[in-house]
matplotlib code that plots the C-alpha trace (Angstrom):
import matplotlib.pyplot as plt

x = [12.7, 15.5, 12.7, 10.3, 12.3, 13.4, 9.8, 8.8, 11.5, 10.3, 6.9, 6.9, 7.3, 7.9, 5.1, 6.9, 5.6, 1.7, 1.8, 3.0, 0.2, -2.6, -0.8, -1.1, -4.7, -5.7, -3.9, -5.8, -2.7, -3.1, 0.2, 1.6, -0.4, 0.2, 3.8, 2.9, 0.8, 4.0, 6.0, 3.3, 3.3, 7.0, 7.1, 5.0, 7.2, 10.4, 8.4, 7.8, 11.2, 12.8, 11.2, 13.1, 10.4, 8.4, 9.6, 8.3, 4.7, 4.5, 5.0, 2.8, -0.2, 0.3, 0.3, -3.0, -4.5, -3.8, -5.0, -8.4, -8.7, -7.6, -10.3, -12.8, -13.3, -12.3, -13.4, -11.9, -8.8, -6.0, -4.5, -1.9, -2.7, -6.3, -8.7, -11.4, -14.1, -13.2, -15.9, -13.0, -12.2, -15.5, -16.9, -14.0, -14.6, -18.6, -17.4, -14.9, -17.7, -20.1, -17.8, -16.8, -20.3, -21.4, -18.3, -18.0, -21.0, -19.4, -16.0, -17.5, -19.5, -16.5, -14.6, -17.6, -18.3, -14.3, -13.1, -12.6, -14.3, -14.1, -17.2, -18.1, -21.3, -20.7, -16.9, -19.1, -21.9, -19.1, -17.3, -20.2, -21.0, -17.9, -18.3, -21.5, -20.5, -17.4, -19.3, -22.0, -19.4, -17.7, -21.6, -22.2, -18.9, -19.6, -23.1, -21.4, -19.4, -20.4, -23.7, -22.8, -18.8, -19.4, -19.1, -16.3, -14.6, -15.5, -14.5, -11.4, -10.3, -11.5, -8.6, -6.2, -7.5, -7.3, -3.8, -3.2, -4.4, -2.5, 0.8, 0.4, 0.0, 2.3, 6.1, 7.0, 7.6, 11.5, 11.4, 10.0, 6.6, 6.2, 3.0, 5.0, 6.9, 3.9, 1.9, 4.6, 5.4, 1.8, 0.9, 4.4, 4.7, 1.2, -0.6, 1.6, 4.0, 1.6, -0.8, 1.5, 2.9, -1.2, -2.6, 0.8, 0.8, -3.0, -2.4, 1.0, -1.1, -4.0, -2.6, -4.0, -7.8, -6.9, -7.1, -10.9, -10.2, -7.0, -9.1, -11.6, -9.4, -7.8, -11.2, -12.1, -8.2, -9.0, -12.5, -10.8, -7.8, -10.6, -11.8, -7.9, -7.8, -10.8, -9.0, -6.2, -8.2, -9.5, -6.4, -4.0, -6.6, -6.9, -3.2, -2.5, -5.3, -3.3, -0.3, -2.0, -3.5, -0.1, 0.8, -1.4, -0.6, 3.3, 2.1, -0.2, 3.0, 4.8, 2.3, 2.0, 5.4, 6.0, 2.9, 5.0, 8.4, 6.5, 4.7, 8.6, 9.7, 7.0, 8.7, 10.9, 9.1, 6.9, 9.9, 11.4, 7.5, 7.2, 3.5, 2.8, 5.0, 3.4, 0.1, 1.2, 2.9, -0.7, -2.4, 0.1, -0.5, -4.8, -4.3, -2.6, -4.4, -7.5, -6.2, -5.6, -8.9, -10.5, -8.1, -8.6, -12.4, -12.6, -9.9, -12.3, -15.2, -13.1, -12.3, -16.2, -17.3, -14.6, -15.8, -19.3, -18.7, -17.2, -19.9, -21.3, -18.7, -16.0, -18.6, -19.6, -15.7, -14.9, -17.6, -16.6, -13.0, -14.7, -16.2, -13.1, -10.4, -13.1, -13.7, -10.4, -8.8, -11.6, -11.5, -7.9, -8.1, -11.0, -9.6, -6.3, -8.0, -10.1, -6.7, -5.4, -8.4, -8.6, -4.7, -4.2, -1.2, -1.7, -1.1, 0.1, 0.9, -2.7, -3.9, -1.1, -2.8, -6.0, -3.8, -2.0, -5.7, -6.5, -3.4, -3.6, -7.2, -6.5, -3.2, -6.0, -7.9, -5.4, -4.2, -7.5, -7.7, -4.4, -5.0, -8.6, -6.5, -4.0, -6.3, -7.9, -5.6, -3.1, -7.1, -7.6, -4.1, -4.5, -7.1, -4.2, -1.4, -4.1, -3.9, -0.5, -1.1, -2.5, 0.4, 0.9, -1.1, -2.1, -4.3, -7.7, -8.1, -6.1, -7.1, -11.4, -9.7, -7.3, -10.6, -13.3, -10.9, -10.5, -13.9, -14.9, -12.6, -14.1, -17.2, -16.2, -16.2, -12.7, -13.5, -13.7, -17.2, -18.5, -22.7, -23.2, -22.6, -19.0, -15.9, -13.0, -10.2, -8.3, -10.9, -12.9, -10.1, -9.6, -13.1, -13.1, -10.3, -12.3, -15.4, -13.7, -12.2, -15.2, -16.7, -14.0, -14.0, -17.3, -17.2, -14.6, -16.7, -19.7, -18.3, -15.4, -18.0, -19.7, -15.3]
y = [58.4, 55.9, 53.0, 54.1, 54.2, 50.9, 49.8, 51.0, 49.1, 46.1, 46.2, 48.2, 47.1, 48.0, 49.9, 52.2, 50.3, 50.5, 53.8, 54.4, 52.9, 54.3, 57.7, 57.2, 55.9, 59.5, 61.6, 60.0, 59.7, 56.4, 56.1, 56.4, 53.8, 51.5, 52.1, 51.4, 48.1, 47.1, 47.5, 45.9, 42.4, 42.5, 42.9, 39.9, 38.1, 39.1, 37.5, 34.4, 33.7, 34.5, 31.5, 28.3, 26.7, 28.8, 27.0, 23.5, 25.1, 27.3, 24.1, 21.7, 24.0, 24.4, 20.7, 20.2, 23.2, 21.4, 17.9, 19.6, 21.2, 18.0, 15.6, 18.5, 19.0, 22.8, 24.4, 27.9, 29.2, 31.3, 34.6, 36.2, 34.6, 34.3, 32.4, 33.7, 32.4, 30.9, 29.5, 27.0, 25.5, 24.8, 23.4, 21.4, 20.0, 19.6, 17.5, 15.4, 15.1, 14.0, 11.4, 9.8, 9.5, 7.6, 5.6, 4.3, 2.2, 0.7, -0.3, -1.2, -4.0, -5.4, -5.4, -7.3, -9.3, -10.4, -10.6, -14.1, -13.5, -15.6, -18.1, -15.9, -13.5, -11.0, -10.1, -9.1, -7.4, -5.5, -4.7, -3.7, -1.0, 0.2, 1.1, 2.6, 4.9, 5.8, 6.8, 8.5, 10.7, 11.7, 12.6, 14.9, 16.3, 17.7, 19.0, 20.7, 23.1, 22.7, 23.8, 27.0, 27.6, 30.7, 29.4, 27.5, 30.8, 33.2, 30.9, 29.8, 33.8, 34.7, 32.9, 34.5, 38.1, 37.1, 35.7, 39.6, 41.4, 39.4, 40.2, 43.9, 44.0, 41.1, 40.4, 37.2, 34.9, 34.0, 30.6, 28.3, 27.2, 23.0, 23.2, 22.7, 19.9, 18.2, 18.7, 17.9, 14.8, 13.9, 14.2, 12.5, 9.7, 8.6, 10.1, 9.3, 6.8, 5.1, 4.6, 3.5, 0.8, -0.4, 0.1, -1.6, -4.0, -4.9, -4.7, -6.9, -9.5, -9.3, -8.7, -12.3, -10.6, -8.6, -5.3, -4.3, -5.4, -2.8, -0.3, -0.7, -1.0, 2.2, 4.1, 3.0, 4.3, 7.7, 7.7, 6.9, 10.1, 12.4, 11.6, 12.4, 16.0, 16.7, 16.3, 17.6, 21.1, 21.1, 19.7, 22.7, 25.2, 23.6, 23.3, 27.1, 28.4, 26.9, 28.9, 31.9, 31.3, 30.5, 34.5, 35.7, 34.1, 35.3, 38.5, 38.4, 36.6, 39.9, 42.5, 40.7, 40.4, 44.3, 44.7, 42.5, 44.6, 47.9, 46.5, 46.1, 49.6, 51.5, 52.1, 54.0, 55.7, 56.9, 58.3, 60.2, 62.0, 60.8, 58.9, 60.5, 57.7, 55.5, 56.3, 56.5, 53.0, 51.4, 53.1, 51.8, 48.1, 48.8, 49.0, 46.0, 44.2, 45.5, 44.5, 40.9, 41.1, 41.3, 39.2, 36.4, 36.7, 37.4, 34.5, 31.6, 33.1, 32.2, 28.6, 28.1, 29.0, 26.4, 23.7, 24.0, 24.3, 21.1, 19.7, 16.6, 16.0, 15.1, 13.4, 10.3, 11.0, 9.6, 6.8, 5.5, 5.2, 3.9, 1.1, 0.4, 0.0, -2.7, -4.6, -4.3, -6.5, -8.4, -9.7, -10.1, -12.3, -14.3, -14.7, -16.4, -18.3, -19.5, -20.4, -22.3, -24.3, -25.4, -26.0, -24.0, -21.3, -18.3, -15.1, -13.0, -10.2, -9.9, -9.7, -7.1, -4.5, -4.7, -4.3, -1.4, 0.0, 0.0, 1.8, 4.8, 5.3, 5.4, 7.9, 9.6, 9.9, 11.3, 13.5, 15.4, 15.1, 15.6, 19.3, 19.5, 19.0, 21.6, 24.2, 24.4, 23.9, 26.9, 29.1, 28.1, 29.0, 33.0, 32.8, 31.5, 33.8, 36.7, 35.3, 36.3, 39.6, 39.3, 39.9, 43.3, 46.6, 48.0, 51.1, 50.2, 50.7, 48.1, 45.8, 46.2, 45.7, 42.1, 40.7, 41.6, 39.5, 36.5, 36.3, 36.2, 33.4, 31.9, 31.7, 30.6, 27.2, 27.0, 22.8, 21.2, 19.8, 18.1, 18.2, 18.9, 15.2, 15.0, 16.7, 15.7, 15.3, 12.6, 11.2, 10.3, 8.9, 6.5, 5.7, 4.5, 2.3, 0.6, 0.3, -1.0, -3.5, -4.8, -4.8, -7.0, -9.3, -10.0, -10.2, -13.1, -14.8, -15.1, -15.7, -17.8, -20.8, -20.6, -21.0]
z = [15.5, 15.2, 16.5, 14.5, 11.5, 11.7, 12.6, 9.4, 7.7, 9.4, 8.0, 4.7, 1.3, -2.4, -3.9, -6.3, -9.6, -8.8, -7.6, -10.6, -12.2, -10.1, -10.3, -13.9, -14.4, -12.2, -14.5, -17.2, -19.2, -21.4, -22.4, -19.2, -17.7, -20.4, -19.4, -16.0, -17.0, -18.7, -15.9, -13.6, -15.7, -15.5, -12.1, -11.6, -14.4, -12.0, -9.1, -10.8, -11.7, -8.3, -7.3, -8.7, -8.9, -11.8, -14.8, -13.3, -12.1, -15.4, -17.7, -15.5, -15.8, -19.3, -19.3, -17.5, -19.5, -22.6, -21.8, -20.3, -24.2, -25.8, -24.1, -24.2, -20.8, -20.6, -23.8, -23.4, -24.7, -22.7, -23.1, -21.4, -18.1, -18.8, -20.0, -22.6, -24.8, -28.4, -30.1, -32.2, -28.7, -27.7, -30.6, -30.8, -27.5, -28.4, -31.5, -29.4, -26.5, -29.1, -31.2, -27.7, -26.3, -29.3, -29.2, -25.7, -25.7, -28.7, -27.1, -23.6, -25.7, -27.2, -24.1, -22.1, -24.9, -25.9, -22.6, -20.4, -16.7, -14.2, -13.4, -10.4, -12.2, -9.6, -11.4, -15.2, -13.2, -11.6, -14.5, -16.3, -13.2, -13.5, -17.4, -16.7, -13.9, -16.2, -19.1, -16.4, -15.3, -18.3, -19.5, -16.7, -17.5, -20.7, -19.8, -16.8, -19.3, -22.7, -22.9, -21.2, -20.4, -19.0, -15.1, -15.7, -17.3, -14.4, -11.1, -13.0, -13.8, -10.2, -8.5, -11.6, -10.3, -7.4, -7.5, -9.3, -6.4, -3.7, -5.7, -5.7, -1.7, -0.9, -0.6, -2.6, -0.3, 1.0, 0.1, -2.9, -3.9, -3.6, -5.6, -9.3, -8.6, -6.8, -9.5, -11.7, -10.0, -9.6, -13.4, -14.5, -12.4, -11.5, -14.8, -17.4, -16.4, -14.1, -16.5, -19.4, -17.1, -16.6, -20.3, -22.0, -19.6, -19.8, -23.7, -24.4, -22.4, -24.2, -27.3, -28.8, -28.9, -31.7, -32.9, -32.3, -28.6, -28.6, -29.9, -27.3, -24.1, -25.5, -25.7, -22.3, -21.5, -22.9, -20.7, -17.8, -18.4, -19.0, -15.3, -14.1, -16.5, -14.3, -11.2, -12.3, -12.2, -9.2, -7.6, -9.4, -8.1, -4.6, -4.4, -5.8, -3.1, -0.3, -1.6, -1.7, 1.8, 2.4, 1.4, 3.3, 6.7, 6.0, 5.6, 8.7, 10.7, 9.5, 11.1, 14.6, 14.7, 13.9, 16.8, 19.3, 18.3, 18.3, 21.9, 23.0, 22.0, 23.2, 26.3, 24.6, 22.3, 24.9, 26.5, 23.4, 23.2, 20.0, 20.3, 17.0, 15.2, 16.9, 16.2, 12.4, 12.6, 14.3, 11.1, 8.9, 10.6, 10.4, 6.7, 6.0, 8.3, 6.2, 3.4, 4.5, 5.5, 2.5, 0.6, 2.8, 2.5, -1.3, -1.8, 0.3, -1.7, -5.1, -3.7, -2.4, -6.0, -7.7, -5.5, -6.1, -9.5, -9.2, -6.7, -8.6, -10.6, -7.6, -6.3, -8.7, -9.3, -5.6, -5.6, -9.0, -7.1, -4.6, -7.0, -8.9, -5.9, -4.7, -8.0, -9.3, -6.2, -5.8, -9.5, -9.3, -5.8, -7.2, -10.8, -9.0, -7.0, -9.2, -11.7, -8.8, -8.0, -11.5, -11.6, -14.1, -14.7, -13.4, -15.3, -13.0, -15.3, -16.7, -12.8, -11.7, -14.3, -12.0, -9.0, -10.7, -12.3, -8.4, -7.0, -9.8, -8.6, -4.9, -5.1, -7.6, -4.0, -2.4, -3.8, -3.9, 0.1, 1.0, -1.4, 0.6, 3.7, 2.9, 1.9, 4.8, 7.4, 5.5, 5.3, 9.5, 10.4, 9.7, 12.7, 14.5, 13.7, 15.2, 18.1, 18.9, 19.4, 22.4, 25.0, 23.1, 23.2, 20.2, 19.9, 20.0, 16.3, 15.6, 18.4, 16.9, 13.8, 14.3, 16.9, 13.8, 11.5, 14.1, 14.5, 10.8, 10.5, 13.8, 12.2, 8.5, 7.5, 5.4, 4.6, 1.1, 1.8, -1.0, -2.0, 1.7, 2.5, 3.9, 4.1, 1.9, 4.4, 5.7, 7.5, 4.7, 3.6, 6.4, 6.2, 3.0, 3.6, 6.4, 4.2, 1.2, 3.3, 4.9, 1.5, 0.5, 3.2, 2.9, -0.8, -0.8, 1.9, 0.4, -3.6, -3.2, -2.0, -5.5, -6.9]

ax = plt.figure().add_subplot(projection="3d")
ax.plot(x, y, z, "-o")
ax.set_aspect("equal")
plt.show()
């Protein structure tokens, strides 16, 4: 009893305050399970702020929510963590998607039109891609949730329920969540102070071109941050899923380890005749193992749904990188080249914007396939973690229940795959740093001739 006891220690947790609210919801007694409610969102307050890193991912995603509403890109409003419909906020955003799609055209004329090129044609035929596919993108972005916001609104409260449910059957976790200061470090450093460095750069340079130019590179500015509010959804959601996968597989560590102490004690519970426990302990274990079961599943459904949503967006997002990492250098080697060939000064702070336009866009990259990365690798690991219960014998309950679950995972694909074309991962990464550089090589071949 003494094993048994301590077994149950081992593997139990605090479930005083929702069956306190269940209890109340089958009496039927409102009052009491408003109480209960009450003491359930408090409960999850208390288990934000154990953490000390709450403040930082509380005020981050408050950050990214409100730059999604501000460019128009995520026209719902928020409510005690959830988002709801408001028909101000969207057709606010349908306004600001309309003024800006008239404008852009507009501004990407003045900067073509104002701005010295090199001779090279190649470098304004470039440029001019790149405007397009900017503008393309921020298009499909507004038709993908203003016309109807009502996908955007269910996958985004999916992962809030489901982040809900996982807190009522979960322990928080010993040590700290990273994903608040990675986001916050990501939209600080790269968003706001990497981009401040680039545009006032670009602009003290080219401040004899007047105001209307200003105006213009500032528009395109504001294009190019709606792009990075985009990402900055899908990389807080891909981010939060890993840390909830990352719940789940401390949880599932938990069980197998109370299956490997149980396996050690059995011995001796055997011995005291007390099977009884044991069979009430293996029960105990089936249930939570369930219950990670279907968390897990409903969980990768929630991400699956956020990713498709997301489909053709992230993917003219990654080729317009793709595009702008190549011409941004390659105007920037030619343009120098070109200045020192016609011995002439060269301005190397007006070419280090391109190089710095080039470097935001890239860690804009990877950030979204190091989250793609981690997501999956954290969702792949519970199938692991099974595993480990192998030198131990459960009852056979509880061994059909843990081989069931391994093979579901077997048999899941946990990757960020993106339009059915290719997995976002590091591999595509390192691919597209070998194809943008034999782009580039053959680029500066072939053009620097015509110099």
């Amino acid at each position: 009893m003494q094993n048994s006891s301590r077994m149950m220690s081992f593997i139990n947790y605090p479930r005083s305050i929702f069956n306190q609210l269940n209890h109340s919801r089958t009496q039927c007694d409102s009052a009491a399970a408003d109480r209960a409610t009450t003491t359930l969102g408090r409960a999850l307050v208390w288990w934000f702020t154990m953490s000390h890193d709450v403040a930082i991912t509380k005020a981050v995603l408050v950050l990214i929510k409100c730059f999604g509403q501000l460019y128009g890109i995520l026209p719902l409003a928020s409510n005690a963590f959830t988002f709801e419909r408001s028909r101000p906020v969207l057709w606010y955003s349908r306004t600001i998607a309309l003024l800006l799609m008239v404008i852009y055209p507009c501004a990407y004329i003045v900067l073509l039109t104002d701005h010295e090129f090199p001779i090279l044609a190649l470098s304004y035929y470039i440029i001019m891609l790149q405007f397009t596919l900017n503008y393309i993108i921020v298009g499909v972005l507004y038709l993908h949730v203003l016309f109807d916001p009502a996908p955007l609104l269910h996958v985004l409260n999916e992962l809030i329920e489901r982040t809900r449910a996982l807190l009522r059957h979960i322990d928080p976790p010993a040590g700290e969540s990273p994903v608040g200061r990675r986001l916050f470090f990501k939209t600080v450093a790269i968003d706001l102070l990497q981009s401040f460095t680039w545009y006032g750069t670009f602009l003290w340079l080219q401040r004899k071109f007047g105001a209307t130019y200003i105006l213009a590179f500032w528009l395109n500015s504001i294009a190019v941050m709606q792009i990075v509010a985009a990402l900055n959804i899908l990389l807080a959601t891909l981010l939060w899923g890993a840390f909830l996968y990352r719940l789940i597989n401390e949880r599932v560590r938990t069980v197998i380890g109370s299956l490997l102490q149980l396996d050690d004690t059995d011995r001796q519970v055997r011995d005291s005749a007390t099977g009884r426990e044991r069979r009430f302990i293996c029960n105990h274990i089936y249930l939570q193992l369930t219950i990670l079961r279907t968390h897990h599943s409903a969980l990768t459904k929630c991400i699956q749904n956020i990713v498709e949503f997301y489909n053709t967006p992230l993917a003219l997002i990654m080729l317009y990188q793709f595009l702008i990492i190549i011409s941004e250098i390659f105007y920037a080697y030619t343009s120098i080249v070109q200045d020192i060939k016609n011995d002439v000064d060269v301005p190397l702070g007006t070419y280090m914007s391109s190089i710095l336009f080039a470097v935001f866009e890239a860690v804009q990259f990877y950030y979204i396939v190091s989250a793609s990365s981690e997501i999956t690798e954290e969702a792949e690991k519970t199938g692991v973690l099974l595993n480990e219960f192998l030198p131990t014998d459960p009852n056979p309950r509880v061994e059909r229940c843990i081989e069931s679950f391994a093979i579901e995972l077997l048999h899941e694909d946990f990757k960020i795959n993106n339009c059915g074309m290719y997995d976002v991962d590091y591999t595509l990464m390192f691919s597209m740093i070998a194809t943008i550089t034999s782009y580039l090589i053959m680029l500066v071949q072939f053009q620097l001739a015509e110099i």
